[in-house]
KEKE-382054 format. One record per residue: residue in one letter; chain; x, y, z of N, C-alpha, C, CB in turn. Coordinates in pm, whole numbers, plus 50000, padded with zeros to 5 digits. Glycine has a CB too. Layout:
+------+-------+-------+-------+-------+-------+-------+-------+-------+-------+-------+-------+-------+-------+
: filo : kemar :  n.c1 :  n.c2 :  n.c3 : ca.c1 : ca.c2 : ca.c3 :  c.c1 :  c.c2 :  c.c3 : cb.c1 : cb.c2 : cb.c3 :
+------+-------+-------+-------+-------+-------+-------+-------+-------+-------+-------+-------+-------+-------+
:    A :     A :     X :     Y :     Z :     X :     Y :     Z :     X :     Y :     Z :     X :     Y :     Z :
...
+------+-------+-------+-------+-------+-------+-------+-------+-------+-------+-------+-------+-------+-------+
! end
This chain:
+------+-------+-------+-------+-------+-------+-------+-------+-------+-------+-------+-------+-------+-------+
: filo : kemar :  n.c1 :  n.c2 :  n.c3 : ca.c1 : ca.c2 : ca.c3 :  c.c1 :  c.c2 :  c.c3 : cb.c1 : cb.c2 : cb.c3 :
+------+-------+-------+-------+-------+-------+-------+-------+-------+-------+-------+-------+-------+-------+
:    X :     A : 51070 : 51551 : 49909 : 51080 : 51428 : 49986 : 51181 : 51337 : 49918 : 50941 : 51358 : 49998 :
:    X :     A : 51291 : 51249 : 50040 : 51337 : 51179 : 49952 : 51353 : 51075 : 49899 : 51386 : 51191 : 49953 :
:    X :     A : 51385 : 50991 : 49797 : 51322 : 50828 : 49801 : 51354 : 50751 : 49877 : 51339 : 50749 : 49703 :
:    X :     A : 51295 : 50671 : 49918 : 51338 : 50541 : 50061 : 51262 : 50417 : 49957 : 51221 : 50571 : 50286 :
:    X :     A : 51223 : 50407 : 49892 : 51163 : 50254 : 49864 : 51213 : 50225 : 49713 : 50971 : 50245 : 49875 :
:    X :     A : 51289 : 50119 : 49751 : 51329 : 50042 : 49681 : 51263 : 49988 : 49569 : 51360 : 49974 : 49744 :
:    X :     A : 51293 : 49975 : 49448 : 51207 : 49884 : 49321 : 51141 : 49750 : 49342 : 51304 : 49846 : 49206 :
:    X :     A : 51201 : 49635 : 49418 : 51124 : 49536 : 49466 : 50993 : 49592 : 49570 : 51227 : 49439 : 49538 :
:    X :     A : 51056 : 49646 : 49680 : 50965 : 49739 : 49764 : 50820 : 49820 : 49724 : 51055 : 49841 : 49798 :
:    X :     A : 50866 : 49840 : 49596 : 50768 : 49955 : 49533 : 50695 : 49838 : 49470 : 50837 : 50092 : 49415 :
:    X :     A : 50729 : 49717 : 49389 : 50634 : 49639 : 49311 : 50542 : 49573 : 49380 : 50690 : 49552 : 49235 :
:    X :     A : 50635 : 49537 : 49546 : 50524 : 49459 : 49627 : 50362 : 49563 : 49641 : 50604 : 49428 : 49807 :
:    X :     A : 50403 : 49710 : 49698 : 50310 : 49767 : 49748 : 50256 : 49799 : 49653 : 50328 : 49848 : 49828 :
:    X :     A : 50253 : 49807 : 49526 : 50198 : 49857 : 49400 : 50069 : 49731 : 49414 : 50325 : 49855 : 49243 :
:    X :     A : 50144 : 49572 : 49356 : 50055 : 49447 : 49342 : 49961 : 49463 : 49476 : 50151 : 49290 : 49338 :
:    X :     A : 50005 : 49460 : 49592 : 49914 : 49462 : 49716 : 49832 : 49515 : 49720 : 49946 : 49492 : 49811 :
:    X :     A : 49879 : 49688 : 49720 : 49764 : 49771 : 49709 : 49636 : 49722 : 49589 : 49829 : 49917 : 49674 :
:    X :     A : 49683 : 49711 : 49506 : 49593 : 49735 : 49413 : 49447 : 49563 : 49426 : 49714 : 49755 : 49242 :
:    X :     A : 49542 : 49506 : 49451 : 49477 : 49337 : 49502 : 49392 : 49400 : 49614 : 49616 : 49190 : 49577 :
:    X :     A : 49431 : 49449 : 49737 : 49336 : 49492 : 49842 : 49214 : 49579 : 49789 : 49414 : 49574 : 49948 :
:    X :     A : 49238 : 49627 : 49697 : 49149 : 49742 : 49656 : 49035 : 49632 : 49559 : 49250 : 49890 : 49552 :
:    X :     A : 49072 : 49551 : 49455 : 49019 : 49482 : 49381 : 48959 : 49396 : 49495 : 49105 : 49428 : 49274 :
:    X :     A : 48977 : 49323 : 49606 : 48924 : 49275 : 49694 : 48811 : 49295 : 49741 : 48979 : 49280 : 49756 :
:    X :     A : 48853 : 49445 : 49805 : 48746 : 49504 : 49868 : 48581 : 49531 : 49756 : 48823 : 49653 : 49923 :
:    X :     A : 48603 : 49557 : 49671 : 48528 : 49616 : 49562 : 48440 : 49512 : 49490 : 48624 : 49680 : 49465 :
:    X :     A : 48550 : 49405 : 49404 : 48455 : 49295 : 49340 : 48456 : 49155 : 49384 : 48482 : 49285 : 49201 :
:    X :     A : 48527 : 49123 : 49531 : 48542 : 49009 : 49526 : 48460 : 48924 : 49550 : 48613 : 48991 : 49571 :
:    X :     A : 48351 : 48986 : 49644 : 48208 : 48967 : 49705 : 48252 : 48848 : 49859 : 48078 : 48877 : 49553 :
:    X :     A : 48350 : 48848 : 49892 : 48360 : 48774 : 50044 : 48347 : 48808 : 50122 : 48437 : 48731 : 50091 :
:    X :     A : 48301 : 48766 : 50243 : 48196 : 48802 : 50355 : 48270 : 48849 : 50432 : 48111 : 48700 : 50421 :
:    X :     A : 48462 : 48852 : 50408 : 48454 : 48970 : 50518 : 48458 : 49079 : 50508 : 48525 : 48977 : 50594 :
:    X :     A : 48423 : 49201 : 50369 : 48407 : 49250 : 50322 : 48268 : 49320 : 50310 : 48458 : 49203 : 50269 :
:    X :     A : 48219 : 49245 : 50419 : 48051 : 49292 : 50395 : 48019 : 49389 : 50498 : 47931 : 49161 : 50412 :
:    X :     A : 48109 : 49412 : 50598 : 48121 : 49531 : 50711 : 48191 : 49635 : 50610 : 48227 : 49490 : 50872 :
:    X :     A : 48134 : 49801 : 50667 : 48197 : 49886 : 50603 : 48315 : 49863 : 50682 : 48138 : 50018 : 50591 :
:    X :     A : 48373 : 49877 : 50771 : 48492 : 49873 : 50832 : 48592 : 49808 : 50802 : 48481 : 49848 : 50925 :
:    X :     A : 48548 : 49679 : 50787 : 48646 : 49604 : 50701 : 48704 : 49656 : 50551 : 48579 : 49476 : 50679 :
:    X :     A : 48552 : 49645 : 50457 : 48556 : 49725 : 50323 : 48617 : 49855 : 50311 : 48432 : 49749 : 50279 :
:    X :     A : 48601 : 49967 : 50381 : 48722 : 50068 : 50371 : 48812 : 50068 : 50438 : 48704 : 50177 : 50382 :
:    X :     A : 48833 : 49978 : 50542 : 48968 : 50001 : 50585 : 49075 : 49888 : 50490 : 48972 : 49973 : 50764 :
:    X :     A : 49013 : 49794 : 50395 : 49098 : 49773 : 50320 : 49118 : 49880 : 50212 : 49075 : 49659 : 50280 :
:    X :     A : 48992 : 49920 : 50199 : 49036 : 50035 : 50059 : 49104 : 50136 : 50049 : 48949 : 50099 : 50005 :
:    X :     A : 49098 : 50182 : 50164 : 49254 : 50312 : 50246 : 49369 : 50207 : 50244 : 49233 : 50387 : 50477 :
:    X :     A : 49416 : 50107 : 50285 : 49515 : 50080 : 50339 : 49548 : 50013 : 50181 : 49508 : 49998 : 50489 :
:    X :     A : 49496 : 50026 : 50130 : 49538 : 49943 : 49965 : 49605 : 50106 : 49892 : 49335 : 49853 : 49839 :
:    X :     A : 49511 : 50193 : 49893 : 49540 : 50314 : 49851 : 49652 : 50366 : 49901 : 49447 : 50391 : 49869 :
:    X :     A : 49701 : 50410 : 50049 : 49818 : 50399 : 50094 : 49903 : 50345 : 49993 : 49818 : 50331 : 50207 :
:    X :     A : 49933 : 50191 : 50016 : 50026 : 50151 : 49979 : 50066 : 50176 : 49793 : 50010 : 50023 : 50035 :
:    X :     A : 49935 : 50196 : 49776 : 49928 : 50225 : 49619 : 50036 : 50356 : 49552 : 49756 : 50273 : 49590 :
:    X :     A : 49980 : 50447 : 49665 : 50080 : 50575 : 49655 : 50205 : 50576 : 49714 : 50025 : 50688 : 49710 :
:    X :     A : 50216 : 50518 : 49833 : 50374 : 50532 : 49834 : 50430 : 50443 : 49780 : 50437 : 50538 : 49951 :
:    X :     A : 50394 : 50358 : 49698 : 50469 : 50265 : 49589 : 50478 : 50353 : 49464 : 50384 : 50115 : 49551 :
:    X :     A : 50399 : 50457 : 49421 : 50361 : 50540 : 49305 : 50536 : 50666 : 49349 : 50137 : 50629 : 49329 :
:    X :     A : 50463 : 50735 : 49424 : 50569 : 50848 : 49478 : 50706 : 50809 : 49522 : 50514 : 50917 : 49599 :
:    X :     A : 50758 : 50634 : 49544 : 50853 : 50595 : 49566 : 50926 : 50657 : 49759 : 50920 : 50636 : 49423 :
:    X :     A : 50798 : 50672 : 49834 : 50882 : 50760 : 49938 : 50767 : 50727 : 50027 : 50928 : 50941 : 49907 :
:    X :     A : 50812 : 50678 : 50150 : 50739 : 50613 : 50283 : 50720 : 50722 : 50406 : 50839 : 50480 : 50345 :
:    X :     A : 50666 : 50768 : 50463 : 50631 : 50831 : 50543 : 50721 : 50770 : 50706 : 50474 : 50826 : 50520 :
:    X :     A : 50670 : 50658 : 50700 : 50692 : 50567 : 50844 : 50846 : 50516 : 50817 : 50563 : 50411 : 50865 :
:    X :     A : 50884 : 50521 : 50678 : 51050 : 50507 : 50700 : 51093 : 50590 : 50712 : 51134 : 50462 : 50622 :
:    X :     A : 51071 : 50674 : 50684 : 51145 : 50806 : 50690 : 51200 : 50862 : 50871 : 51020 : 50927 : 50614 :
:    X :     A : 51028 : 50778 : 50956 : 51074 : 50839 : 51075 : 51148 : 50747 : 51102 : 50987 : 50880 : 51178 :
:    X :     A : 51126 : 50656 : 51101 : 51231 : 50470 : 51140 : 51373 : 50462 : 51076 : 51142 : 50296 : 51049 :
:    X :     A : 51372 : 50605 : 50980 : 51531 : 50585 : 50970 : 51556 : 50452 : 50851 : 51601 : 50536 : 51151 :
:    X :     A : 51426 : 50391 : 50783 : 51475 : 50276 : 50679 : 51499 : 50336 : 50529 : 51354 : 50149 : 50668 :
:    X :     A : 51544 : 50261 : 50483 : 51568 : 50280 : 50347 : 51587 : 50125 : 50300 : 51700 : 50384 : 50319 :
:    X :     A : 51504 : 50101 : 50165 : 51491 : 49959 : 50098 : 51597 : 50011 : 49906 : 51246 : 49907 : 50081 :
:    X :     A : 51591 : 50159 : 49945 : 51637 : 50197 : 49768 : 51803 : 50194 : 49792 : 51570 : 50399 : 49692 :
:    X :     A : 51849 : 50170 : 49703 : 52039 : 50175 : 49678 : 52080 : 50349 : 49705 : 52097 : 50119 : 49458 :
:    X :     A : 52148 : 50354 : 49745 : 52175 : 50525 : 49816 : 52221 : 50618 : 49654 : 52365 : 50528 : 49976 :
+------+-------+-------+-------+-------+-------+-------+-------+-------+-------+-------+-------+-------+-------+
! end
């Protein structure tokens, strides 16, 4: 696969992910108290966790983006 995400790109989804995940888990706020809410932040934190990790986007790839210097 090849890289599409950029170093700023990658730090946002790294901090995000990992904040959504810390959210979901210890933050104890009520909207968090539905499982639905609670894992669908914890997937969508994880997502972003990994394609900030692996440096390479799935959904850019089909959209044709690139955020990394060629």
């Amino acid at each position: 696969m090849t890289t599409n995400v950029g170093t700023v790109d990658r730090g946002v989804r790294l901090v995000l992910g990992v904040a959504l995940i810390a959210a979901a888990l210890f933050s104890g706020l009520t909207i968090f108290d539905g499982a639905v809410m609670k894992y669908g932040a914890i997937l969508v934190g994880v997502v972003l966790a990994v394609t900030g990790l692996m440096r390479t986007c799935p959904a850019y790839s089909i959209f044709g983006i690139r955020t990394c210097k060629v």
